[in-house]
C-alpha positions in Angstrom: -10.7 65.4 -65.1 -13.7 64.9 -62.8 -13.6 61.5 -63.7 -9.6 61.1 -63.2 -9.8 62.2 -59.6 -13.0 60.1 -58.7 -11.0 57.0 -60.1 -7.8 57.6 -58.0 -10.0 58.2 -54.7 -11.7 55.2 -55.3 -8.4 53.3 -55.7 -7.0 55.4 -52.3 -9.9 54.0 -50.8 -10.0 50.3 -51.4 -8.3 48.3 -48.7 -5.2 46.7 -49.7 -5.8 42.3 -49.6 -2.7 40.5 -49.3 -2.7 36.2 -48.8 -0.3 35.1 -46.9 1.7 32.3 -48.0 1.8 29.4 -46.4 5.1 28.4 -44.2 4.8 25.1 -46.9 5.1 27.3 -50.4 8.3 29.4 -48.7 10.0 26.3 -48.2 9.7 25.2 -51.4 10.7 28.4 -52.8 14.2 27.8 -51.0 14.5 24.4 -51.6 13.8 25.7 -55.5 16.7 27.9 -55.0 18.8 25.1 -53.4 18.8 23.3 -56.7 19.1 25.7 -59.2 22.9 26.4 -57.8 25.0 24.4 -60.6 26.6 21.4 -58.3 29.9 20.5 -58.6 30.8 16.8 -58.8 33.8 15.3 -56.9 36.4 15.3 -59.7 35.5 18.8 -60.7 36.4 20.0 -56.5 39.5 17.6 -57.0 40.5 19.3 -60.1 40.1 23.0 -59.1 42.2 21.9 -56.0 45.0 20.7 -58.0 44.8 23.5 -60.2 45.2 26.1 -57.3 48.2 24.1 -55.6 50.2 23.9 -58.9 49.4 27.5 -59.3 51.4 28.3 -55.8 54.2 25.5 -57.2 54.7 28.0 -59.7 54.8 31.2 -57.6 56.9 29.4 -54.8 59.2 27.9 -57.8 59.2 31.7 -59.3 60.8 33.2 -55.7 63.0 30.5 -55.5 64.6 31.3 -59.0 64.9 34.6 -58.3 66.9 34.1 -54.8 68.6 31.8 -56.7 69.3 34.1 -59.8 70.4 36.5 -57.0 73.3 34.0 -55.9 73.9 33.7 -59.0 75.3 36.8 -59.9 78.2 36.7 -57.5 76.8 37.5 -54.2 76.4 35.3 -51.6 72.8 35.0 -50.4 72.0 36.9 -47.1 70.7 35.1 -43.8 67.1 36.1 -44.6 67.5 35.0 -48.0 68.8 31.4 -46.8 66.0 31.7 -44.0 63.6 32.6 -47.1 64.9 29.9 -49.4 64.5 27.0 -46.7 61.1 28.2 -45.9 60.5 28.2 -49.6 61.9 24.4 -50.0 59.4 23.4 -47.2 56.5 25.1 -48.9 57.8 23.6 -52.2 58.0 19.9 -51.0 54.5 20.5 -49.4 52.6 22.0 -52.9 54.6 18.7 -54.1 52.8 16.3 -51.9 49.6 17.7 -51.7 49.8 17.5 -56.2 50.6 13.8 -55.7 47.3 13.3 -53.2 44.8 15.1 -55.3 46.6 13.4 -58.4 46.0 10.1 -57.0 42.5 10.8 -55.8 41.6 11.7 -59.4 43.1 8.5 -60.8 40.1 5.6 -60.9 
């Protein structure tokens, strides 16, 4: 027991030594960091792009079926709906457009 304590007051006792590191090694620590992120090529951006524009074709093509299915049923659409359903168009023609650009990007 004796022995235990005199080993943990030495230890309490001993200064703690640190080294610094130099400005030089934290830099390349980040740069190490830098490059471990997974990069993304130009096609793979173009693509994910795409992807999320047809996914809003599809929700703004959903609404629009369902104002429409509305109408369908015998009653005639309300101003907000028509308001709604142009609004929806625009969108729709927009989605469109932008599909066509990253389409074309992606083509060689």
């Amino acid at each position: 027991m004796r022995i235990l304590v005199a080993v943990l007051a030495i230890a309490v006792s001993m200064p703690v030594i640190s080294i610094p590191t130099s400005p030089e090694a934290q830099t390349m620590g980040r740069n190490n960091m830098r490059q471990a992120r997974p990069r993304v090529s130009r096609e793979d951006r173009l693509l994910n792009l795409r992807y999320e524009a047809e996914d809003r074709l599809l929700t703004i093509e959903t609404r629009i079926a369902e104002i429409e299915g509305a109408a369908q049923g015998g009653a005639a659409l309300t101003a907000g709906q028509q308001r709604e359903l142009a609004q929806l168009n625009d969108r729709k023609a927009r989605e469109q457009r932008e599909i066509e650009r990253l389409t074309a990007a992606l083509e060689p």
